[in-house]
C-alpha positions in Angstrom: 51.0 -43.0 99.5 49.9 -40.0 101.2 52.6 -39.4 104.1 56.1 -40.0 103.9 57.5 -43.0 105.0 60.7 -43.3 107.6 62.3 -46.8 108.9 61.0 -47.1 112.2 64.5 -47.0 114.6 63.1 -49.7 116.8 61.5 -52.5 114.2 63.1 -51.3 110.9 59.8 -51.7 109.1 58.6 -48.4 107.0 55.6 -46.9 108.4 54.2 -43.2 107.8 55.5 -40.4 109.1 52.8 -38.0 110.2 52.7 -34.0 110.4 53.0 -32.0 113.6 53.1 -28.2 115.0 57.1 -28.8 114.9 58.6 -27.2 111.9 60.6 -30.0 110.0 59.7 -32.7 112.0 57.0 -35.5 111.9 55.6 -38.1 114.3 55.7 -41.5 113.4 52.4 -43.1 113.0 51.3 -46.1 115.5 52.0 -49.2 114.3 52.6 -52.9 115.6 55.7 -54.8 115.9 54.0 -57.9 114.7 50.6 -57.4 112.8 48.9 -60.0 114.9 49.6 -59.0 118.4 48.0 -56.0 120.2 50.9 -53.9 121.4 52.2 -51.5 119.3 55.9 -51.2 118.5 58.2 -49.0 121.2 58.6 -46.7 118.0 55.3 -45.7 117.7 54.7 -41.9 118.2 58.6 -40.6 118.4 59.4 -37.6 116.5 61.9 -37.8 114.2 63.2 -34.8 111.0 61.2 -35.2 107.6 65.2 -34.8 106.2 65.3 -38.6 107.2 62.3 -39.7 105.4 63.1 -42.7 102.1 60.0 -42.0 100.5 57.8 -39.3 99.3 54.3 -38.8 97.7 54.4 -38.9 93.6 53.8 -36.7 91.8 49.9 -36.6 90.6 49.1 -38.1 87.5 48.1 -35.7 84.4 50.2 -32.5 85.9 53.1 -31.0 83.6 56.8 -31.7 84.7 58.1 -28.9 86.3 60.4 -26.5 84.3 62.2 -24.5 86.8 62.5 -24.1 90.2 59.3 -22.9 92.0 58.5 -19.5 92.1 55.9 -17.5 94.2 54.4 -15.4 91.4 
């Protein structure tokens, strides 16, 4: 999974939340209502706060657990 994923507000299916210029907020990613039909969902393209995201990227595989919290040096 590389974007985090919201619950669209119109269709209630999860579907990626992309990045944008806006601080703290990402657009969600076009996607259909139903996967056979050709118009995509009225919930395409809204923004909506990464705080409201269910699910993140994991971790990589093979990198130590973090210790502490992060530092910049």
């Amino acid at each position: 999974m590389r974007a985090p994923r919201i619950q669209c507000p119109d269709c209630d299916r999860p579907v990626a939340l992309m990045p944008t210029r806006r601080t703290g907020y990402g657009v969600i990613h076009d996607h259909k209502r139903d996967r056979r039909s050709l118009s995509l969902c009225t919930g395409s393209m809204r923004q909506l706060p990464l705080s409201e995201a269910t699910l993140w990227q994991d971790a990589l595989p093979g990198l130590p657990a973090q210790d502490g919290p992060p530092t910049l040096f």
